[in-house]
C-alpha positions in Angstrom: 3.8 -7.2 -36.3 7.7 -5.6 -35.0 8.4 -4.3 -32.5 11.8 -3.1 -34.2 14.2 -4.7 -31.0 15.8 -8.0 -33.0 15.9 -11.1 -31.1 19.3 -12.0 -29.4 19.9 -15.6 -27.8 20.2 -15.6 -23.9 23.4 -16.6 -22.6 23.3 -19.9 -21.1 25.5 -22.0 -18.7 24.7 -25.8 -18.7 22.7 -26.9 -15.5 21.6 -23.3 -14.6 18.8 -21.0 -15.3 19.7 -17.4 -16.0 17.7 -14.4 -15.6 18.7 -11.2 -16.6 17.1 -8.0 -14.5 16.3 -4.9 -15.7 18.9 -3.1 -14.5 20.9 -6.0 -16.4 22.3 -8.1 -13.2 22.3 -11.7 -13.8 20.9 -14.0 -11.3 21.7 -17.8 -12.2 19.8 -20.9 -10.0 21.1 -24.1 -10.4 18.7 -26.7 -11.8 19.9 -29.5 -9.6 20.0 -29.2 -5.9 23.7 -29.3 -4.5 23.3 -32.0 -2.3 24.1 -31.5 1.3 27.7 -31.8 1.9 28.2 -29.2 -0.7 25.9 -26.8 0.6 27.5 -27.3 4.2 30.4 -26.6 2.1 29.7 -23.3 1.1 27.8 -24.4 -2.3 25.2 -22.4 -3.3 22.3 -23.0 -6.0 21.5 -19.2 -6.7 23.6 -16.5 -7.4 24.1 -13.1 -8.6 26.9 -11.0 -10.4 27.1 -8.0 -12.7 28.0 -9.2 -15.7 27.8 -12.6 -17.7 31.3 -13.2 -16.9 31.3 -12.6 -13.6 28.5 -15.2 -13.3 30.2 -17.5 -15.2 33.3 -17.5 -12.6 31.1 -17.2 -9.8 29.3 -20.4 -10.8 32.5 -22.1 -11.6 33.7 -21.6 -8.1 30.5 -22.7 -6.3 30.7 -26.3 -8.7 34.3 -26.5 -8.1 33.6 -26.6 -3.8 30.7 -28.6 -4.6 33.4 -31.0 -6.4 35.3 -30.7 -3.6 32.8 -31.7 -1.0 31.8 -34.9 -2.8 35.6 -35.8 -2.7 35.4 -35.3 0.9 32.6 -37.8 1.7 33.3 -40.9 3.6 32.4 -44.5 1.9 
């Protein structure tokens, strides 16, 4: 049985799940916790935007300060 609607891959973004609303805002939740210096950072493992790009750089930030926060830890 069809439905008639064609199946179209999800985007995806390595290391975080992506949901798509209804209203087609993207909520993305990273599969890996941050761990806590990038959290106090300003890291944060879910987020929203709307549109895939806009998720994409949103996400790209939030890894980038989580980067930087590791970079930061004292040995």
């Amino acid at each position: 049985m069809n439905d008639g609607k064609a199946a179209v891959p999800s985007p995806t973004i390595p290391g975080w799940r992506l949901l798509i609303s209804d209203a087609g805002r993207f909520w993305a939740f990273r599969q890996k916790p941050f761990p806590v210096e990038a959290r106090r950072a300003g890291a944060e493992p879910d987020l929203d935007a709307d549109t895939f790009d806009d998720i994409q750089a949103v996400i790209t930030r939030h890894e980038e300060i989580a980067r930087q926060a590791a970079g930061q830890v004292a040995l």
